[in-house]
C-alpha positions as CSV (number, residue, x, y, z in Angstrom):
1,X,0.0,0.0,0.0
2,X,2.8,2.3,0.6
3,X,4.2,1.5,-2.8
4,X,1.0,2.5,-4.3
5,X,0.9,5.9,-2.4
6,X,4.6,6.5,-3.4
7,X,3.6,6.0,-7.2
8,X,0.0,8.1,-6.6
9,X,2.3,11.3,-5.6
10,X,5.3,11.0,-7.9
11,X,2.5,10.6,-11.0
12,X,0.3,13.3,-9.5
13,X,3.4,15.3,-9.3
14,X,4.9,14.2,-12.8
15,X,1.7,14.9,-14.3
16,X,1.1,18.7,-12.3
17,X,4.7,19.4,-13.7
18,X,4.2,18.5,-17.6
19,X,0.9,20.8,-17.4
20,X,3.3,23.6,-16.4
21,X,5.8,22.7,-19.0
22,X,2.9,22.7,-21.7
23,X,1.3,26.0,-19.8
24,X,4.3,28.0,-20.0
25,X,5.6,26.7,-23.5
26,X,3.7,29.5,-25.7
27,X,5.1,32.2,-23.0
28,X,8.8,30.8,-23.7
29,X,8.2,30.9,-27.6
30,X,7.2,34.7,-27.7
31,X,10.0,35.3,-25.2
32,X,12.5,33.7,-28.0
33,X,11.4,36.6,-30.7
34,X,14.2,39.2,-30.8
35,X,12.5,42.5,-29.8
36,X,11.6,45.2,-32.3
37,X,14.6,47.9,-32.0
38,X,14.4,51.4,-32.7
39,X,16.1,52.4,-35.9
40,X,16.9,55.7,-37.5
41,X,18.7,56.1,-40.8
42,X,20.2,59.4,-41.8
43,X,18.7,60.2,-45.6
44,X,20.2,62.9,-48.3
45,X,17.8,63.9,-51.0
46,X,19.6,65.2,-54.1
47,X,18.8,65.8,-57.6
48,X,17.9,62.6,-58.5
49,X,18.6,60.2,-55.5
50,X,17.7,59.6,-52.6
51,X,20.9,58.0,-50.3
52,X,20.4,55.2,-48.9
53,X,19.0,53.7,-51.7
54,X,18.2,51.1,-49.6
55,X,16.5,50.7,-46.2
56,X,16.8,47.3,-44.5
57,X,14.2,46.7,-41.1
58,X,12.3,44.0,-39.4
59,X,8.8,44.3,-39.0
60,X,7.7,45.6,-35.9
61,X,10.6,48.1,-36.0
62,X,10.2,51.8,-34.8
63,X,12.1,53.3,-37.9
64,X,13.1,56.9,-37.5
65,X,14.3,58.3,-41.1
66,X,15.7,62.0,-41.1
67,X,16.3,63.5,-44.3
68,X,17.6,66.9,-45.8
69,X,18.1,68.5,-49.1
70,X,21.5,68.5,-50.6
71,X,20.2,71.1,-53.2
72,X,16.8,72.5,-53.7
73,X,13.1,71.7,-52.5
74,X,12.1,67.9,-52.5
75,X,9.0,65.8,-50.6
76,X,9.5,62.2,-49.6
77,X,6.3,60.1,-50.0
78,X,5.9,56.4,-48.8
79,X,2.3,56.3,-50.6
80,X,1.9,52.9,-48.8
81,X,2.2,54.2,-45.4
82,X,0.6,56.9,-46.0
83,X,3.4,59.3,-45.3
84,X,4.0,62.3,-46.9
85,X,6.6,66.0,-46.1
86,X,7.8,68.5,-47.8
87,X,11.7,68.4,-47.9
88,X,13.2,72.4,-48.0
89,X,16.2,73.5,-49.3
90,X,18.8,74.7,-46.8
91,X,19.6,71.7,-44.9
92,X,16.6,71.6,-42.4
93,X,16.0,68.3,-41.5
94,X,12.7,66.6,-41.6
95,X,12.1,63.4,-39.9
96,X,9.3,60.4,-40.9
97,X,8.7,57.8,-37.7
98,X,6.9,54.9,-38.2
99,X,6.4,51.3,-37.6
100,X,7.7,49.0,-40.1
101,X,4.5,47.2,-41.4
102,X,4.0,43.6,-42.7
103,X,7.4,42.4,-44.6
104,X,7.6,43.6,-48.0
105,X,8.7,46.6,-50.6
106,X,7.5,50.0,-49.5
107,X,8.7,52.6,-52.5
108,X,10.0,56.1,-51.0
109,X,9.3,58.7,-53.8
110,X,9.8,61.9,-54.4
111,X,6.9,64.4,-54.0
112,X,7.7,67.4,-55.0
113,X,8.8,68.1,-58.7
114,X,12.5,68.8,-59.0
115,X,13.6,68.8,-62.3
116,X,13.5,65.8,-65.1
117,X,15.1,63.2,-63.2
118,X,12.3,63.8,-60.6
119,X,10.4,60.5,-61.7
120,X,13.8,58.6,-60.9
121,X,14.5,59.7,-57.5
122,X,13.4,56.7,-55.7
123,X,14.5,54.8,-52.4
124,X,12.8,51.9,-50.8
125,X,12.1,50.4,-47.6
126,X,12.9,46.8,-47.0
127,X,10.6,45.2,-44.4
128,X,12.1,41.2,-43.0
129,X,9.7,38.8,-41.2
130,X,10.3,39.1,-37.5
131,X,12.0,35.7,-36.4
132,X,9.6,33.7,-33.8
């Protein structure tokens, strides 16, 4: 009988300790995804580029992008975010904060008309999958 006991409380036990284990397993999976990090990028508009041409984030990122004019009035639009500023001449920085969205190819545009390149000067945004 005390055999029987013995066996009753190290299966209760086992059995109380696996429902933990499968309790706390979808905590320890979110706790595995890296955090979204804060990321600015320093942007130059010239006639007809935008520098980086290339932005590279994770979604979920807070992405800070300040921008100023080399040369004369530009606007930087990312249509699919919905964001949009004018860009003035003079070296007066302008800064765009967002979230990076789903993962995919967001096209940074000029917006103001700046000569006949202007349909050229293009960047993008890079958006990765966030790791789990």
């Amino acid at each position: 009988m005390q055999v029987r006991k013995t066996f009753m409380r190290i299966g209760g036990t086992a059995a109380a300790l696996a429902a933990v284990a499968v309790a706390a397993a979808p905590a320890l999976t979110r706790a595995e995804a890296p955090a979204p990090r804060a990321v600015t990028v320093e942007m130059t508009a010239k006639r007809f580029a935008f520098l980086p041409e290339q932005v590279e984030v994770v979604e979920g990122d807070e992405v800070t992008i300040n921008v100023r004019s080399a040369d004369g009035n530009h606007g930087i639009e990312i249509e699919k975010l919905k964001v949009k500023k004018p860009i003035p001449r003079g070296g007066e920085v302008v800064t765009l904060s967002f979230t990076a969205p789903a993962p995919g190819r967001y096209v940074i545009k000029c917006s103001e008309y700046c000569g006949r390149g202007h349909d050229d000067m293009k960047s993008v945004v890079v958006v990765a999958a966030r790791t789990r």
